[in-house]
C-alpha positions in Angstrom: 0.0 0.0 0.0 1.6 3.3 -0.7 1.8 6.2 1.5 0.1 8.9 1.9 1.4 12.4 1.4 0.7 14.0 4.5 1.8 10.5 6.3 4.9 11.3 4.5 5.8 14.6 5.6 5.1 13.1 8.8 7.2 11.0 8.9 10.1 13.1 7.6 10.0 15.0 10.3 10.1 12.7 12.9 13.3 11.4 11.1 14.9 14.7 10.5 14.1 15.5 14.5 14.6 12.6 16.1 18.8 13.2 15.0 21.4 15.4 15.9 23.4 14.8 12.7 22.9 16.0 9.0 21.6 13.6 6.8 22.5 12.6 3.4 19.6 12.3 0.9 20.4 9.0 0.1 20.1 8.0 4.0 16.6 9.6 4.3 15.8 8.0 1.3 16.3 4.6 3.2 15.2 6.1 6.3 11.5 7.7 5.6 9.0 5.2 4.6 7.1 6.6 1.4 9.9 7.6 -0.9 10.3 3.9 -1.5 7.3 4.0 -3.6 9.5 5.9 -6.4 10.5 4.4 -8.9 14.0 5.7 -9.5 16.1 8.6 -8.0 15.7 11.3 -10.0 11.7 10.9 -9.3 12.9 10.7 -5.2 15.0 13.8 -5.7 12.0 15.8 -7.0 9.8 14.6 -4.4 12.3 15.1 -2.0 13.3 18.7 -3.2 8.5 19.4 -3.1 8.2 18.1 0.3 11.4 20.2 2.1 10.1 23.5 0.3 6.3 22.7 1.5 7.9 22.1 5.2 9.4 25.1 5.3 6.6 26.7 4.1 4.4 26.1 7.0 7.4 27.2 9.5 9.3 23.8 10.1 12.9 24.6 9.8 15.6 22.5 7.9 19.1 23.1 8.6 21.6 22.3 6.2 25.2 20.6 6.6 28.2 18.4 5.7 26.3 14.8 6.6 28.8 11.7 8.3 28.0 9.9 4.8 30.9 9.2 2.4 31.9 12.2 0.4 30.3 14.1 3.1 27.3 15.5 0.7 24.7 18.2 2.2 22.5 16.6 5.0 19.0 17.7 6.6 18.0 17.7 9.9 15.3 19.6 12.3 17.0 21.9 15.1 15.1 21.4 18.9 15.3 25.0 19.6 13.8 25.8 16.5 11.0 23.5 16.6 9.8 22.9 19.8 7.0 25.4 21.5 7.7 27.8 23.9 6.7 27.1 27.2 2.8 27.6 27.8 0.9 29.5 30.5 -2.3 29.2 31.4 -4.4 31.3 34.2 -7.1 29.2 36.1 -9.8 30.9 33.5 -8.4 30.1 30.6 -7.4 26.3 31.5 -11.1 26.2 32.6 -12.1 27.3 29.1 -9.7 24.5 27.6 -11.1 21.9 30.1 -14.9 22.6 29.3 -14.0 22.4 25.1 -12.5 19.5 25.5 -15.1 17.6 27.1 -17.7 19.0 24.6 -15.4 17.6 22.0 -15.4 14.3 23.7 -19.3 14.2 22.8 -18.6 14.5 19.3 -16.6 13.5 16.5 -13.4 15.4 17.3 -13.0 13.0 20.6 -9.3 12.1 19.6 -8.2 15.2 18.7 -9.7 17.0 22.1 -7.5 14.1 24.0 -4.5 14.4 22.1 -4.3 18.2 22.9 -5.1 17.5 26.7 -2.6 15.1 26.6 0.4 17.7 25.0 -0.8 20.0 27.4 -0.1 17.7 29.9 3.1 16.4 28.6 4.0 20.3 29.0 3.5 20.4 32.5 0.0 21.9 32.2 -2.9 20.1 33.6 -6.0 21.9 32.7 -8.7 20.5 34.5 -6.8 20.3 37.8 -5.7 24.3 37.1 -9.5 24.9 36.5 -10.4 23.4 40.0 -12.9 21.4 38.1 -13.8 17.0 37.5 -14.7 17.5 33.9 -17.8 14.8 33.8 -21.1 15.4 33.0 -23.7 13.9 30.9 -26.2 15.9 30.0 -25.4 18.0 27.1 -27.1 21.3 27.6 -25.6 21.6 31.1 -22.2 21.3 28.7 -22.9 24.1 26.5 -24.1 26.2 29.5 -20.6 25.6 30.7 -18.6 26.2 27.6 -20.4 30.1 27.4 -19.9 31.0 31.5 -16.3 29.5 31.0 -15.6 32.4 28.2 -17.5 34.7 30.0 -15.3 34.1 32.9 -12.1 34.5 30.5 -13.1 37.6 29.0 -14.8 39.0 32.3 -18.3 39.2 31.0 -21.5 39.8 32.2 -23.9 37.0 32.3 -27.4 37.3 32.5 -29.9 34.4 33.1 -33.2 32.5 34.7 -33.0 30.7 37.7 -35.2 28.1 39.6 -33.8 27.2 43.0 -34.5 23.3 44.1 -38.1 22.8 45.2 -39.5 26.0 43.5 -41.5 25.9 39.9 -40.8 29.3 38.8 -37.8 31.0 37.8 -36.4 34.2 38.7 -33.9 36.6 36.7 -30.5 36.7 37.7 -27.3 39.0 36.7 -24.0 38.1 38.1 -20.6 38.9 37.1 -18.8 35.1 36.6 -15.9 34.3 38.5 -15.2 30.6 38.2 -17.1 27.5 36.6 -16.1 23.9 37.1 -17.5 20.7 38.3 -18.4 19.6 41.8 -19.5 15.3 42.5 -20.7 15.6 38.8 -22.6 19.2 38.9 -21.6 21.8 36.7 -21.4 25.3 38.9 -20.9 29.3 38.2 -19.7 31.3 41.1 -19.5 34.9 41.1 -20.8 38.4 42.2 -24.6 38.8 42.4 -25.2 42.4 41.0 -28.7 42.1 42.4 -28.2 40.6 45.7 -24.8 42.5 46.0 -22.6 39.6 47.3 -21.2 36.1 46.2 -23.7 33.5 44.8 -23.3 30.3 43.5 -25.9 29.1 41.0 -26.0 25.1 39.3 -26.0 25.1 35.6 -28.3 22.4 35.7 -30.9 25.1 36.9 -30.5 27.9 34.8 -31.6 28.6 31.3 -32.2 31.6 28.9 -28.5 32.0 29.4 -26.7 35.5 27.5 -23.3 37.0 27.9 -23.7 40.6 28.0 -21.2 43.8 28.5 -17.6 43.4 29.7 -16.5 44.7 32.9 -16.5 44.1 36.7 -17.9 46.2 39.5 -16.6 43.7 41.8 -12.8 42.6 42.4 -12.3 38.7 41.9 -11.4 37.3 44.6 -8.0 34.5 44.5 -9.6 30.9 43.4 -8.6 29.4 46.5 -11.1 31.5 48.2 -13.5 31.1 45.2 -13.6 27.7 45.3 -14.0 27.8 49.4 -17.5 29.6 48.7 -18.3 27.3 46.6 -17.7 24.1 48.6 -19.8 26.1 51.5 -22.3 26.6 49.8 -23.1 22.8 48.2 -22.7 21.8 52.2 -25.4 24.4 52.7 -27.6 23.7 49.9 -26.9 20.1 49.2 -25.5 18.6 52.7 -25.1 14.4 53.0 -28.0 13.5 54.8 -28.8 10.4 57.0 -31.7 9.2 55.4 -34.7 6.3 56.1 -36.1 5.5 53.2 -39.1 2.6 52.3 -38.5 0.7 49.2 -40.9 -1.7 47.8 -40.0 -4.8 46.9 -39.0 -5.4 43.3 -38.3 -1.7 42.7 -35.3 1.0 43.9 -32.5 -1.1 42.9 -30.6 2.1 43.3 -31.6 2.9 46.4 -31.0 -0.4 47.8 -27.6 -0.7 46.4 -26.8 3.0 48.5 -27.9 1.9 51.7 -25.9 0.0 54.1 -29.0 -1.1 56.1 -31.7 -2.9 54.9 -34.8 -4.8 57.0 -37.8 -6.1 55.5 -41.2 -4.2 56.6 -44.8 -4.1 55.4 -45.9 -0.2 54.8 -49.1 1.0 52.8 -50.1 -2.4 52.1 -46.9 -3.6 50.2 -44.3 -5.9 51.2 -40.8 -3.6 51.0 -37.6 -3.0 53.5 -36.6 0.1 55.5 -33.2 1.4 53.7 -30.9 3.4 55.6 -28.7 5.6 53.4 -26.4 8.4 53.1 -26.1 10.6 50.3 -26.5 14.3 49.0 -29.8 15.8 49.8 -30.4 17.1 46.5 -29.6 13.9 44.8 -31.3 11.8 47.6 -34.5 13.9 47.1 -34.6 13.2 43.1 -33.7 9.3 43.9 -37.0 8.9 45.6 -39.1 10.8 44.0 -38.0 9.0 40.4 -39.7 5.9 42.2 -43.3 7.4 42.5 -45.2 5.0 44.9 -42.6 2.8 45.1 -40.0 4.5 47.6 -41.4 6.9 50.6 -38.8 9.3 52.4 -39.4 8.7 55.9 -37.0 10.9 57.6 -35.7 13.4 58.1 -38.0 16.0 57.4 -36.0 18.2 54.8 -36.0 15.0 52.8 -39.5 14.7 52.8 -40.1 18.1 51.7 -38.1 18.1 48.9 -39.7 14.9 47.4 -43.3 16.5 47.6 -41.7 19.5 46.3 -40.7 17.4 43.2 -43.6 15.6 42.7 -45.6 18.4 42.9 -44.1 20.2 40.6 -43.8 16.7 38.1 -48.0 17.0 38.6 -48.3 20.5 37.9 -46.0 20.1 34.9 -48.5 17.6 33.4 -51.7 19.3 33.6 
């Protein structure tokens, strides 16, 4: 099979890098797969000759020099210091922007290509994600996008503006905030920043915002360092979200879930149905969405914040349905 161009030129540069001394034509010649598919040397000579002017067309260097081949004829090779990248920096909000486009790459096509430049960056000494502050893993698509546009918001130090329903309400309100962080918390997408509104620090999940627009750029407010960013931000999940010691009835057959959470299970009849009292430990907010996913078949039993937020949620599931 004969190679392709591009594979080629690939390949003569990893040759002509990969050396410190010149070499002869003839040796690349033997050296580079592809320019054994000519058919003589005056048609390698010509290819040879296209494929160093195209290289240094696109900014690879080629030094020239006597090569360690007999006669000592002109040899090729690719300088380090003239190749290789300078050394990158990134501030937290622009390795959060990286982070975020990579893992909306990795829902489409362009998966290996979103990889391989996480994995240079790496190689570099960069690690993107862990500069962001953020576990890059979420599912649901929209909650992706709403990331990608508060992550360059936060880069360019944009206003956002956008509609928010807290947990347990129907209705959303407006918000305006000036966006100092985004990243990912136990698999939740957040956006911390100044509340212009409320006039202090507010922490919002993406998963509950919508009608999402960048506005003018500009801050009223001075960001604060992302150590102490971050700090509100783990505050306020423990406030809105705390872990919770839970009882919760499962029917049998159903909550397979729920059952696999808890560390406690004993069997006990409730509302006419044979089921087991679960004893779990887990997020609130999370918890609360668990039990209500199983309708009938799973009842909060305590503690009382649990059971509000499950009516809460099925209430609102009703309403949505009339």
């Amino acid at each position: 099979m004969s190679t392709s161009k591009s594979q080629r030129l690939v390949n003569l540069v990893i040759c002509l890098r990969s050396t410190n001394a010149y070499l002869s034509a003839g040796e690349i010649r033997r050296m580079v797969q592809g320019y054994d598919d000519c058919e003589n040397e005056a048609a390698y000579l010509r290819m040879f000759e296209r494929d160093k002017r195209e290289l240094r067309e696109v900014g690879v260097p080629l030094d020239q020099g006597a090569s360690l081949a007999p006669g000592s004829p002109i040899g090729y090779r690719i300088p380090a210091q003239g190749y290789e990248l300078p050394e990158i920096t990134l501030t937290p909000e622009q390795a959060g922007v990286l982070a975020v486009a990579a893992e909306v790459w990795r829902e489409g096509e362009r998966a290996a290509r979103a990889d391989g430049a996480l994995a240079k960056l790496t190689a570099a000494g960069i690690d993107p994600v862990h500069d962001a502050g953020a576990t890059v893993s979420v599912e649901d698509p929209a909650e992706l996008a709403a990331a990608a546009v508060v992550a360059e918001a936060v880069a360019e130090s944009r206003l956002l503006t956008f509609s928010h329903t807290p947990a347990g309400a129907t209705e959303a309100t407006p918000r305006r905030i000036e966006p100092w962080w985004t990243g990912s918390r136990q698999g939740n997408w957040y956006v911390v920043g100044h509340d212009l509104d409320r006039g202090e620090p507010r922490t919002f999940r993406l998963i509950r915002i919508s009608g999402l627009r960048v506005a003018q750029a500009g801050r009223t407010a001075p960001v604060p360092p992302t150590a102490q960013v971050l700090a509100l931000l783990d505050d306020a999940i423990t406030r809105l979200n705390p872990v919770v010691e839970a009882g919760v009835w499962a029917a049998d057959g159903h909550a397979a879930e729920l059952r696999a959470m808890a560390r406690e299970a004993v069997p006990v009849e409730r509302f006419g149905r044979t089921g087991a009292d679960l004893e779990v430990s887990a997020p609130l907010g999370e918890l609360s969405s668990l039990v209500a996913s199983q309708s009938a078949d799973a009842v909060a039993l305590r503690p009382a914040e649990l059971r509000v937020r499950v009516v809460s949620i099925l209430t609102a599931a009703e309403e949505a349905v009339r």
